[in-house]
N, C-alpha and C positions, 0 to 999 in steps of 0.2 A: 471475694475480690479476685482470687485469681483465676475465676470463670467469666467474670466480664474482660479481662485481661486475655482470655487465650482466643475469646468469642470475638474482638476488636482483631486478635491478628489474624485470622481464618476471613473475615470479610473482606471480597474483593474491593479493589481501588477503584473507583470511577474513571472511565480512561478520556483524556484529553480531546480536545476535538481534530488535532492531527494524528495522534492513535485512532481514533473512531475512522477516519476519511482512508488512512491507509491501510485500514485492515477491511474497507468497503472495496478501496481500489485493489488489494490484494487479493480478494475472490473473485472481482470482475474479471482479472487475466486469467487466475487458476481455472476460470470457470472451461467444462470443455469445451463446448462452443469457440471462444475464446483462443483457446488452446488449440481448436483443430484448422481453426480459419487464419490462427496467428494473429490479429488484432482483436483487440478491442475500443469501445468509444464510452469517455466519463464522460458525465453531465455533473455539475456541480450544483448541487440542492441549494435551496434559500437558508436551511442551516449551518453549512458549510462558511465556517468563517472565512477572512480575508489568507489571514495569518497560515489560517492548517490547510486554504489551497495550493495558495505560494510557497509554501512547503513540500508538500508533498509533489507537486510539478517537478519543484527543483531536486527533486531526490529523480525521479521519472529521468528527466533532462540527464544527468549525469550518470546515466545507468548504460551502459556500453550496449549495442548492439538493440536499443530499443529506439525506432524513429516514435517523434509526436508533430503530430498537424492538428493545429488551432482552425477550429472551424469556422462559420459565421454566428452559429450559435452560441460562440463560445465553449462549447463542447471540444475534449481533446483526442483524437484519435490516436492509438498506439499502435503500431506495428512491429513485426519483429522475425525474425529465420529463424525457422527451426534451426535446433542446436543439434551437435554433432556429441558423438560419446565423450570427444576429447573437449568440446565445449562445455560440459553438464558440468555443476557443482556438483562436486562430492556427496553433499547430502541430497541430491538430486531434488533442490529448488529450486523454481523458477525464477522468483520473487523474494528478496530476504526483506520482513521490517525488520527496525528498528530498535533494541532492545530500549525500554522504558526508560532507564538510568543512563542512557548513552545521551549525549548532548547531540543534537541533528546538523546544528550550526558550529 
């Protein structure tokens, strides 16, 4: 019993489809490409729900120093300036998600 018990806590959690979308959209910017051109462009999949786009937009939208242009395709452009020493986070990321247990809204 207490091996099916420790084998349930070692299995990871299926992650939400706003955890999936912004840990897609968070390697799209890290990406270097990305990084060296200063933008990037999401396309939102047909699996991408309503819910975890409008979310993660709005996380985007409020994120200082990052422009977004809605395209015709509905596709979102991001832009952004290089940062400066005195601009970097500390942990020197570009991009923070969300931790799991944090409420978004």
């Amino acid at each position: 019993m207490a091996r099916a018990k420790r084998k349930a806590q070692t299995q990871p959690q299926e992650l939400t489809p706003l955890e999936r979308l912004g840990l897609r959209v968070s390697a799209m910017i890290n990406a270097p490409k990305a990084q060296s051109e200063r933008r990037v462009t999401i396309h939102r999949l047909d699996t991408d729900p309503d819910e975890a786009w409008g979310g993660v937009m709005e996380l985007l939208a409020e994120t200082d120093g990052l422009e977004m242009n809605t395209n015709e395709d509905g596709s979102v452009t991001l832009r952004w300036e290089r940062q400066t020493d005195d601009d970097a986070p500390a942990d020197g990321r570009d991009f923070e998600m969300v931790d799991r247990d944090e409420s978004l809204f």
